[in-house]
N, C-alpha and C positions, 0 to 999 in steps of 0.2 A: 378837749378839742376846741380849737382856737379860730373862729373866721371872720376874715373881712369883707363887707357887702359891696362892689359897686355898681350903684343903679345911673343907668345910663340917657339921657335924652336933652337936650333944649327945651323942650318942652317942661320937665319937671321945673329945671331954673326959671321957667320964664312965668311956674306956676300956672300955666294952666292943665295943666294934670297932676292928681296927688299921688303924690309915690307908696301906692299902696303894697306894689311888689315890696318893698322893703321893709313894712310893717310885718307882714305874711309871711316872706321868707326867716324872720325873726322867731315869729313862733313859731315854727315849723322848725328850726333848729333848736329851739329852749325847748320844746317838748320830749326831745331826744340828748337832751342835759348838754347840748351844745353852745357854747360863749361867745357868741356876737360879740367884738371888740369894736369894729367900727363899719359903721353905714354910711357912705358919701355920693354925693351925687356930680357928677361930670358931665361934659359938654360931647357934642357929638361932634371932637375933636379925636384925631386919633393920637396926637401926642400927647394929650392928657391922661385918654383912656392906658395908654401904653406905661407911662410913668405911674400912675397909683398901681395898676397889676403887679407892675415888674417890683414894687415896695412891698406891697401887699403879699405877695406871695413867697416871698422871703420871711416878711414878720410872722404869718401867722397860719396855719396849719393846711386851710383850703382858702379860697376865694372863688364868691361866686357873682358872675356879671350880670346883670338883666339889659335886656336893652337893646337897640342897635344893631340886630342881627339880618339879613337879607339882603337882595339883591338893588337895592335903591339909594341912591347917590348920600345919604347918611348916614347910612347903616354900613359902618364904618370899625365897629367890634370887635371882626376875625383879622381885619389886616392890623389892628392896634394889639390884640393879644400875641399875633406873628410875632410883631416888632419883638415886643416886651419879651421874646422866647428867641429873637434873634432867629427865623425860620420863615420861611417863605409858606404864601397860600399854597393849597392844592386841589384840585379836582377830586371830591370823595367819592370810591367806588361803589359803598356803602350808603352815603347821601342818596346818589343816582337812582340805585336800585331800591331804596324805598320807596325815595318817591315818585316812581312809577310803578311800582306793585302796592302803593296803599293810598296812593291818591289819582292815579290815572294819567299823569304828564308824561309826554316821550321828552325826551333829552332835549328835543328840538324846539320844545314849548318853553323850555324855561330861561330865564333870565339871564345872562353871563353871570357869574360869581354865586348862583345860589345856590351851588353843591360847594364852592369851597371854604374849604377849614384851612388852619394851619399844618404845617404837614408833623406826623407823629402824632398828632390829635386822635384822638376816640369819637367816633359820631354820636351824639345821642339824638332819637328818631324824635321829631315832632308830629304827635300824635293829631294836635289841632288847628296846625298848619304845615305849611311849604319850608321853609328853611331849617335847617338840623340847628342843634347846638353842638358841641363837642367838649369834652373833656381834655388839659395840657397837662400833665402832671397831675396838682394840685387847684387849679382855675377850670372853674365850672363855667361855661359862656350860655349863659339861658336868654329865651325872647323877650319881650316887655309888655308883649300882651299879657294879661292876664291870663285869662285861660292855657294859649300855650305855654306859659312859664309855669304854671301849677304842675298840669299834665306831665313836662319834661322834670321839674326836682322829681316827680314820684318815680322817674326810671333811675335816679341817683339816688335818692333819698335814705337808701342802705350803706351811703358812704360815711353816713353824717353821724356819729355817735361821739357820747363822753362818758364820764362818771356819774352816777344818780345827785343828783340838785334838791337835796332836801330844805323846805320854806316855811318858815313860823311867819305870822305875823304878830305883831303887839301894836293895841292903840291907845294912845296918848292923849286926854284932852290937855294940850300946853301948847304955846305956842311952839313952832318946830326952832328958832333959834333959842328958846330955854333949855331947849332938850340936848343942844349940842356937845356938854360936857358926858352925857350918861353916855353919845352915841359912842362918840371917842374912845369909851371905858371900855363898854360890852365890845368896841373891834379890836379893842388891845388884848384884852381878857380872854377873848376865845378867838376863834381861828372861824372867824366870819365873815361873809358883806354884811354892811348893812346900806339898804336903803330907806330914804325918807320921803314920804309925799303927803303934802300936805293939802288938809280940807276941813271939812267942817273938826273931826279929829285928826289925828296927824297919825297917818300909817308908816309903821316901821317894820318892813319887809329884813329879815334875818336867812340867808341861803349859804350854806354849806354841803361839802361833801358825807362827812356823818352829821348823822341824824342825831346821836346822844350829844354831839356839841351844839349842833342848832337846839334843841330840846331846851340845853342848860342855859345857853347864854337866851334865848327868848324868859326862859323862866326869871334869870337874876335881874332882864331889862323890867318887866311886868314888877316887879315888886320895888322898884326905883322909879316908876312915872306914874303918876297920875291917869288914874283910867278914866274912862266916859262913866261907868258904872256907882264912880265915887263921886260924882257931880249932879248925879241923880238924870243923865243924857239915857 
């Protein structure tokens, strides 16, 4: 399974909030052998937010938003997910009755727009606050709080699966651009990523779907690099 992340705010751009939803939503999907393809951050523009969904949710298997969602002249999200679905807001029946059976507002308390979703949408309940997210197909729309965007993936969080992501590591004491001839081999050779990161050794992250190819190609990389252990590190 394949997703793209889009985290949503001016704020993130303008840097002063770190986009921690996106680090979080990341492992929260690699734990469940899900591929993160791409994490981008957008403006509380609705034509932009509307053009990446509407790309995004074509490329790659789900897409999930954070960000931008409620009743406040920004939060701009559900009419930018509409667009991108070609589909008008609506008044959620389901929004309504939540949240007045789990948070205590009458109909008359609330804000214009903060029950609507796009219409054919799925509501999902926000447990830690007022405005819903909803599901469109494959476009997950979550909030950017923290708290309520955790809380909400855990009512989705059964959508998200892949294939088991088996991981070797190997380490290197060599600089990481010596080593780029071996990396090249061991991705040609077997049916792997590899990743490089580099530090005081240089770690070389090895992930595939079986585990006897990851096993082999970590073992043929380990006897081609120079380890810490041969340096006397």
């Amino acid at each position: 399974m394949r997703v793209g992340l889009v985290t949503i705010g001016d704020e993130l751009l303008a840097g002063e909030t770190v986009n921690t939803n996106g680090a979080w939503l990341a492992e929260q999907l690699a734990e469940r052998s899900v591929r993160v393809e791409r994490i981008v951050v957008v403006p509380d523009r609705i034509e932009d937010i509307a053009e990446v969904v509407d790309d995004y949710r074509q490329r790659y298997d789900a897409v999930i938003t954070t960000g931008g969602i409620g009743p406040t002249h920004d939060d701009v999200t559900m009419r930018a997910v509409a667009e991108a679905f070609d589909v008008s807001l609506e008044r959620n029946q389901a929004a309504l009755e939540w949240i007045e059976s789990h948070h205590g507002y009458t109909r008359e308390d609330l804000t214009e727009e903060t029950a609507d979703i796009p219409r054919g949408a799925r509501m999902i309940p926000n447990q830690e606050g007022v405005a819903p997210g909803c599901v469109l197909a494959n476009v997950y729309v979550l909030p950017g709080v923290p708290e309520e965007m955790k809380a909400m993936f855990g009512e989705v969080a059964t959508d998200f699966s892949g294939e088991s992501i088996h991981v070797e590591t190997v380490y290197a004491a060599e600089p990481e651009s010596a080593l780029l001839d071996r990396i090249e081999a061991v991705g040609e050779r077997f049916d792997v990523t590899v990743g490089s990161y580099p530090g005081e050794n240089v770690r070389l992250k090895l992930s595939g779907n079986d585990i006897g190819t990851v096993s082999a190609a970590a073992g043929w990389l380990r006897e081609r690099v120079e380890s810490p252990d041969e340096t006397g590190d």
